[in-house]
N, C-alpha and C positions, 0 to 999 in steps of 0.2 A: 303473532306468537305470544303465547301467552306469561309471564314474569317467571323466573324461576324463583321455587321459594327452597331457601335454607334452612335448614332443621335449627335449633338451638346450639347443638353440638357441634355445628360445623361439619360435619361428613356430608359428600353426596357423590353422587355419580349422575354425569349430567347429561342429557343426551343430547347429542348435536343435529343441525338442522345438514341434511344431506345434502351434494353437491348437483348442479343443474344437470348435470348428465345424466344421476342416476335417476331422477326425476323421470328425465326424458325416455332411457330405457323401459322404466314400467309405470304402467298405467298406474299402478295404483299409491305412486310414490309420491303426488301429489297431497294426496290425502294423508297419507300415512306422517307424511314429516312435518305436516302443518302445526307441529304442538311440540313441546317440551316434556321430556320427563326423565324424575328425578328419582332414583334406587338409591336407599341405602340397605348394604349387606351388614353380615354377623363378624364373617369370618376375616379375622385381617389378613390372610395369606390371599385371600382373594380378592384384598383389596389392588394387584395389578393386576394390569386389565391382560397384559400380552400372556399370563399365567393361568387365567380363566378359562377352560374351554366353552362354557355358558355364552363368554362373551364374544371368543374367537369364533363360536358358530355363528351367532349371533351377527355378528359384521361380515362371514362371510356370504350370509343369504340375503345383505343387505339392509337389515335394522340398521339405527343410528351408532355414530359410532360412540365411543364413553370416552373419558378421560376424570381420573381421580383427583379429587380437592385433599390430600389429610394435613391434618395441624396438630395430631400427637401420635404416639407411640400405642398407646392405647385404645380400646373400643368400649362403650357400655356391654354388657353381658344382654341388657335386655333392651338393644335398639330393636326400632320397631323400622317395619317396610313402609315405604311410604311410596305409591307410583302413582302419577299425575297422566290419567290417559291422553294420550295424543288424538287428535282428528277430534270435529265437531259432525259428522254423518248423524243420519237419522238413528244409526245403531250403536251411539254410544252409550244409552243406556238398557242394552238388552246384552244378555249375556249370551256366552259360545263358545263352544267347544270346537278344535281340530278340528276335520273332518277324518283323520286317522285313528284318533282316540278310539280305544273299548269300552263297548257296554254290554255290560249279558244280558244275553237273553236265556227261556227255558231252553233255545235249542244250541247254545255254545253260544261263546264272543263275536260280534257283531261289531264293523265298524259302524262309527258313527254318520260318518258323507253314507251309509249303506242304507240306514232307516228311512224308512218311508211312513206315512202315515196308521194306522193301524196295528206296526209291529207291536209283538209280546215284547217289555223290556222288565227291568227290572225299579221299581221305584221305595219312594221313603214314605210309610205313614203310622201314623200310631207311633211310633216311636220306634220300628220293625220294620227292616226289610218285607217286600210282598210285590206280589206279579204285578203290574202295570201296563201300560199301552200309552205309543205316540199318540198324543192327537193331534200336532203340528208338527213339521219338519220344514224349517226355514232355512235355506244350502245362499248363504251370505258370498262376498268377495271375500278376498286376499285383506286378511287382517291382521296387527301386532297380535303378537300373542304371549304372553306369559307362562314359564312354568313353576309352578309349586312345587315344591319339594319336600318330602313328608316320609322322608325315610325310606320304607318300602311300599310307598306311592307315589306316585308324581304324575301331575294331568298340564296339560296345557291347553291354558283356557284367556278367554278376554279380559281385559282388565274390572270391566262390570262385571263380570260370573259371577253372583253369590254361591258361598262354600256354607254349609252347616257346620256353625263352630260353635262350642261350650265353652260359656263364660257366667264364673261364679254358681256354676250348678245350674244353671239353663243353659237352651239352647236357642240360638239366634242366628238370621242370617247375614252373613257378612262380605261387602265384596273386595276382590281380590282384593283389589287397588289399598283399602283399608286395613288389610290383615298384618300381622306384627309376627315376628320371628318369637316361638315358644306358641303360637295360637294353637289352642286344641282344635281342631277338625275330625267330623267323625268320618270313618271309613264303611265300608260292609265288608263281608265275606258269608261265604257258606250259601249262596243264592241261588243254586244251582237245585233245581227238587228232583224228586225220587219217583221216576215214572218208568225207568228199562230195569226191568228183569235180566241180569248178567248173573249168572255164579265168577265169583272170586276166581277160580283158577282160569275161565275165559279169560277174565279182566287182565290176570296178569300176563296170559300170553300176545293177547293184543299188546300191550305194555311191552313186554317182551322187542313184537316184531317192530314197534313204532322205534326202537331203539337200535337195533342191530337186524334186523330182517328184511329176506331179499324175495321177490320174485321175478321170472324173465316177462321181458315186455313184451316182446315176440313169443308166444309158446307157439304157433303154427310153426315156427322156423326154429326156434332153439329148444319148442318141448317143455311143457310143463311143469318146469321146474320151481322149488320154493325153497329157502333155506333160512335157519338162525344161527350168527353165527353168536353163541353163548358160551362158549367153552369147550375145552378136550373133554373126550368121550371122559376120562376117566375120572373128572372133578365130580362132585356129589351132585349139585345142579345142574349139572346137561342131562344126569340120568334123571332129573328130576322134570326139568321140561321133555326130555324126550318122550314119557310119559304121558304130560301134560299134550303135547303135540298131537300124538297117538288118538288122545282124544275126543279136544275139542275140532281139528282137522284132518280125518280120517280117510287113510285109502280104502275106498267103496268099491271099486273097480278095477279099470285097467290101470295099468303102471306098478313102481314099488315105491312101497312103503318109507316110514321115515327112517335115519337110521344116525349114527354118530361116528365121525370120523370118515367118512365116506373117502374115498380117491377124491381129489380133486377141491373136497369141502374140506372147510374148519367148522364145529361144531354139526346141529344138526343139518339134513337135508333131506329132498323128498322127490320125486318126479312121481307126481299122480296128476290126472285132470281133475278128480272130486276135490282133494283136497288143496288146490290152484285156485279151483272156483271159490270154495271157501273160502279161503284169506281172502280172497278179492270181495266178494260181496260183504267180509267185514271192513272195509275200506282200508286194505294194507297192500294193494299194489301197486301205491307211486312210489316214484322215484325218489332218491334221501331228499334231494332238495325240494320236492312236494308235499311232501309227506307230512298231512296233517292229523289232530287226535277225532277220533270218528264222530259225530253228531249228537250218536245216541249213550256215549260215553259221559256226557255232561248229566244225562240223567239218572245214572246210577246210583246207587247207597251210597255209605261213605265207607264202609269198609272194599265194595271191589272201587272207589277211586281208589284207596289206598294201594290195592292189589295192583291195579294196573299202572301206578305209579313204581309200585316197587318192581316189576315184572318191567319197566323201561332202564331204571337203576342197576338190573341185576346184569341186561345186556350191555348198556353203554351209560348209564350215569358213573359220579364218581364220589368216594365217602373220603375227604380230610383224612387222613391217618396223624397218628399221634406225635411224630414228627412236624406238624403243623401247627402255627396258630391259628388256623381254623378246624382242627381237630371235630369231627363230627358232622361237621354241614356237610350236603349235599348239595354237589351242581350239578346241573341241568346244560348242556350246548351242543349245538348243532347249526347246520347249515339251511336251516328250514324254519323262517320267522314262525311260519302259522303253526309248525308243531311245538318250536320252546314255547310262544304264546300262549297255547291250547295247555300243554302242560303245567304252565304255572295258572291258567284260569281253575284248572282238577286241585290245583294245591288251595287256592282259595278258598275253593268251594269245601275241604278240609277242614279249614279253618288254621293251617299251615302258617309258618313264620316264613313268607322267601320276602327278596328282593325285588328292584324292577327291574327289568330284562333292559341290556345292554349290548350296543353291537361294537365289534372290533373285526379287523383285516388279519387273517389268519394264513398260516401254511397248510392246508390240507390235503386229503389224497386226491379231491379235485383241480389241483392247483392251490394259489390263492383267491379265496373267497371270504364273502362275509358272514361273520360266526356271530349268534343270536346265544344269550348264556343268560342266566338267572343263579342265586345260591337260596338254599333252604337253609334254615336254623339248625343246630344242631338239636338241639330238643323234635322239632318237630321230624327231620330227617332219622330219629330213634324212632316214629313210630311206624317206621315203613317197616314192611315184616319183610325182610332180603332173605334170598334163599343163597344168593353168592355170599359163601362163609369169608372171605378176606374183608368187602363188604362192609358188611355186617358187623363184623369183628371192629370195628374203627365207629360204628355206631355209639354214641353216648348220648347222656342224660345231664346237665349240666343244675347251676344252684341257680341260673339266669330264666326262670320260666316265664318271663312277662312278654310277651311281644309290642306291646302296646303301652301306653299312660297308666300310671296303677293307678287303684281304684283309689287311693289317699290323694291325687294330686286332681278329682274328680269333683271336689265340694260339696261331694252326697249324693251327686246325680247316677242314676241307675239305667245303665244301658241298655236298648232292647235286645231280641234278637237279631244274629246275626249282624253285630253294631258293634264298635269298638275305635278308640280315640287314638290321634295321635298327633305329634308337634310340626308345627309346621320347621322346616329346617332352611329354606329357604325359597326368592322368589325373585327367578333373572327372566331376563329375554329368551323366547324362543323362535325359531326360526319363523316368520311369519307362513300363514296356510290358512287354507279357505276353512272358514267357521261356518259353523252348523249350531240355528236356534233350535230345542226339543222342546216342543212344551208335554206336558202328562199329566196321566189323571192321578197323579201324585202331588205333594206338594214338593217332594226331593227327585231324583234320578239318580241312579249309582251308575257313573259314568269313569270308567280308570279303576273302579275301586272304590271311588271318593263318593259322597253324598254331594250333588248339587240344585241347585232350585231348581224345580221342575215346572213351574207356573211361572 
């Protein structure tokens, strides 16, 4: 085992060497415990460990366990991370990714364990986002893994991953294990290019149905049925989708038409076969908990993402009202990882201020299940054009425009496209899981979000 070293300050979190059992249960616990390492955090509320949940998952997937050294009341403002990788393997100096992580590609979010050689992804050069390709895909064992924390990104990656961070107005690469609490790291967004022709009002009723719309699974047996539920016949926006409905999926033939208020339904409904087939062939006949954003939706403008984001908002998102101190964000949740995911990958691709999607144990009308939820900015949640007037109405515009690092705390340096900075917030244990090397004909990969080395 290697010595443990103490900062000057006296703070650390030390990790302990695991018991022979656990050892014995998994293979890879041999390797993984052979080494020492030493965390130190920002925040002193988390300096217990039984109050952390980072560290309470952390130990219950079997990382090492922590226990805290303090000798004052106080923390520096500007401690720096300091992690000591465990294990001597051949891969402690190559970096890795989850095998769960996102990366986009041109055709929607892509796990990472999903790539294979040759895929479209998205990489770092010039100083610019631009299309890229795998040209290695190395699917590694069960390894520590770390996650960064960077506000509205967080990836978890190896302790060697280099991250692209700016320092003093360049930029450098730096790995995990090295990086300091306040580190600029650059991000991307907006990666997503412009190759499907959609009109705006498609977009939002796609949007719409990804949010509150139904079709039967069975139509041999239950009949051709579709329906949104959006509203009483009598609110402005259902006469507004019904419209909408009418004509991007149109009764052609047998059956009737669409209608509001129908016996039976809440909002609109339809029993046509034409217009069954339709939604179907736009990808909106799974089930809620399937239901994910359609393929060809990543490649649209940026006004029908906006569309179809707000056409999902007007059916089942929800806008902060004034009553709130969150007044004006927008949240995103559901029972359907790949659709919250997909929807906050459209918000990105925007250029959107959200969070990172978080899951919790919920009461729903299927029971309880697990509920998948994102929040949007309020600024950015202003620019969804809602046609639900309550909505809408709760939409603002705030004095807070920056999403990111201003450009004053930047040292000059001038961001590419689609590039944008921001502070690292922190860096604990994450549940150990099989890594994944990428290499590309990039010098970066945008993997989470984040810029990481690609070579």
């Amino acid at each position: 085992m290697s010595a443990l070293r103490y900062p000057p300050w006296g703070w650390s979190l030390i990790g302990r060497v695991a018991s022979a059992r656990a050892a014995a249960n998994d293979a890879w616990a041999a390797r993984f415990f052979c080494g020492s390492c030493v965390v130190h955090t920002r925040d002193m509320r988390r300096m217990t460990v039984g109050h952390d949940p980072a560290v309470r998952q952390a130990k219950a997937s079997g990382t090492p366990s922590v226990r805290v050294l303090a000798q004052s009341e106080t923390r520096p403002k500007t401690l720096r991370t300091s992690l000591v990788a465990m294990g001597d393997g051949d891969n402690d100096n190559m970096g890795g990714i989850a095998f769960d992580q996102l990366v986009p590609s041109p055709r929607g979010p892509r796990f990472v364990g999903d790539l294979t050689t040759g895929t479209k992804v998205y990489g770092f050069n010039g100083g610019a986002v631009q299309t890229s390709s795998a040209l290695a895909v190395l699917r590694r064992a069960v390894e520590p893994l770390w996650t960064v924390a960077l506000g509205t990104r967080a990836i978890d990656v190896t302790a060697t991953t280099k991250l692209l961070v700016l320092d003093g107005g360049l930029t450098t690469w730096r790995p995990v294990e090295q990086l300091a609490i306040r580190d600029i790291v650059l991000c991307a967004e907006g990666y997503y290019p412009t190759t499907v022709a959609w009109r705006a009002r498609k977009a939002r009723l796609v949007g719409a149905f990804l949010g509150d719309g139904w079709l039967r699974q069975d139509p041999v047996r239950s009949g051709y049925s579709l329906g949104l539920a959006i509203g009483r016949g009598d609110e402005l926006h259902t006469t507004k989708y019904l419209k909408l409905a009418e004509e991007v999926l149109p009764n052609r033939g047998w059956g009737r038409g669409w209608r509001a208020d129908a016996p039976g339904h809440f909002g609109l409904s339809c029993s046509s076969r034409s217009s069954w087939v339709a939604a179907r062939d736009l990808g909106l006949g799974s089930k809620a908990r399937d239901k994910q954003v359609p393929a060809d939706a990543f490649g649209l403008n940026r006004d029908d993402k906006l569309a179809l984001l707000a056409g999902y908002f007007d059916a089942d998102g929800s806008v902060a009202g004034p009553g709130s101190s969150n007044h004006g964000r927008g949240c995103v949740a559901g029972t359907s990882e790949q659709l919250v995911v997909g929807l906050r990958e459209l918000a990105i691709a925007c250029a959107l201020h959200v969070t990172a999607v978080i899951t919790s144990r919920r009461s729903t009308n299927y029971g309880t299940a697990s509920v998948w939820r994102f929040t949007i900015a309020a600024d950015s949640t202003a620019e969804l054009p809602l046609w639900h007037r309550a909505k809408a109405a709760n939409q603002r515009v705030t004095s807070r425009r920056s999403k990111a690092v201003a450009a004053r705390h930047l040292s000059g340096a001038r961001l590419g496209m689609g590039i944008h900075a921001r502070r690292v917030r922190d860096v604990v244990p994450a549940a150990p899981r099989q890594v994944v090397s990428v290499a590309a004909d990039a010098i970066g990969l945008v993997a989470a979000g984040v810029v990481v080395a690609g070579r």
